[in-house]
C-alpha positions in Angstrom: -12.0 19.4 -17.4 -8.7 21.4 -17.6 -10.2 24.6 -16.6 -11.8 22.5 -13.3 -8.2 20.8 -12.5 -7.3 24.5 -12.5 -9.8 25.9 -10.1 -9.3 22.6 -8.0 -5.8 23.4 -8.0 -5.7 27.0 -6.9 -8.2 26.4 -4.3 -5.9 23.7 -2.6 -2.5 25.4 -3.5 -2.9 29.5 -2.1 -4.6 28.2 1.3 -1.5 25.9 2.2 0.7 28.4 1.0 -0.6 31.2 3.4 -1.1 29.0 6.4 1.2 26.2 6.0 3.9 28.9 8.5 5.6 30.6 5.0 4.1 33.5 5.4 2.4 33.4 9.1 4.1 31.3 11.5 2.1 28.7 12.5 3.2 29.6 16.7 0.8 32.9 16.2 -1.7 30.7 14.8 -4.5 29.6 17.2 -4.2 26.0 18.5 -7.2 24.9 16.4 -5.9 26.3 13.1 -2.6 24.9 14.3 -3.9 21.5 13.8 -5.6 22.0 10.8 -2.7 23.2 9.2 -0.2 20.3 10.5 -1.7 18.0 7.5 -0.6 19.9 4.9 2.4 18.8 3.4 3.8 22.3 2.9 3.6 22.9 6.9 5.4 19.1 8.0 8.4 20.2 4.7 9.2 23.6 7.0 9.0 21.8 10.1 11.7 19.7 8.8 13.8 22.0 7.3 13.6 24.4 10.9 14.0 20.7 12.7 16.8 20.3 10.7 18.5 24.1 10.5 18.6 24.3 14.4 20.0 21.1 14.3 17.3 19.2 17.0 17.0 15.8 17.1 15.7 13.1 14.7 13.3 11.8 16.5 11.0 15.7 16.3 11.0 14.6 12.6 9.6 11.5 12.4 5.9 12.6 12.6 6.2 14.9 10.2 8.1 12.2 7.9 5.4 9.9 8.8 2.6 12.3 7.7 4.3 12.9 4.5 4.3 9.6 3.8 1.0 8.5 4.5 -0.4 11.8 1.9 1.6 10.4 -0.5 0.2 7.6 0.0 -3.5 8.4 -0.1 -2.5 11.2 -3.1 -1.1 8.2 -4.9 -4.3 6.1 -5.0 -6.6 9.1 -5.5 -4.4 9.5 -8.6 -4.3 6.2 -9.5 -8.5 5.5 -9.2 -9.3 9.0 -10.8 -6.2 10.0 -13.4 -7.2 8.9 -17.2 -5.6 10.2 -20.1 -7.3 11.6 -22.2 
């Protein structure tokens, strides 16, 4: 089971890291891809932090507030249904 958590793991983790805009901005991406990429939670966490650095308002980051939210929301009850120790 360890060894599949793994795999499960890198396969989420590497994909979100190359697209989520921290090593292609997601402005060259095409629009498609674009939103595809706005639900991972690596993506809204820049968008905040550039929201936030170029000082814009708070209202351009309550979406991405709002989407981190509700994945922690659905991660928490996929974690609560399937987690067991072991």
């Amino acid at each position: 089971m360890k060894e599949q958590t793994s795999v499960i793991a890198s396969i989420l983790y590497f994909p979100m890291l190359v697209f989520s805009g921290t090593t292609l901005p997601i402005e060259v991406m095409p629009k498609a891809m674009q939103k595809i990429v706005s639900f991972f939670p690596l993506t809204q966490g820049i968008i905040m932090m550039k929201n936030t650095f170029l000082g814009i308002s708070l209202e351009n980051i309550l979406l991405p507030i709002g989407v981190m939210l509700g994945l922690t929301i659905v991660c928490t009850i996929l974690a609560v249904r399937f987690f067991r120790w072991e």
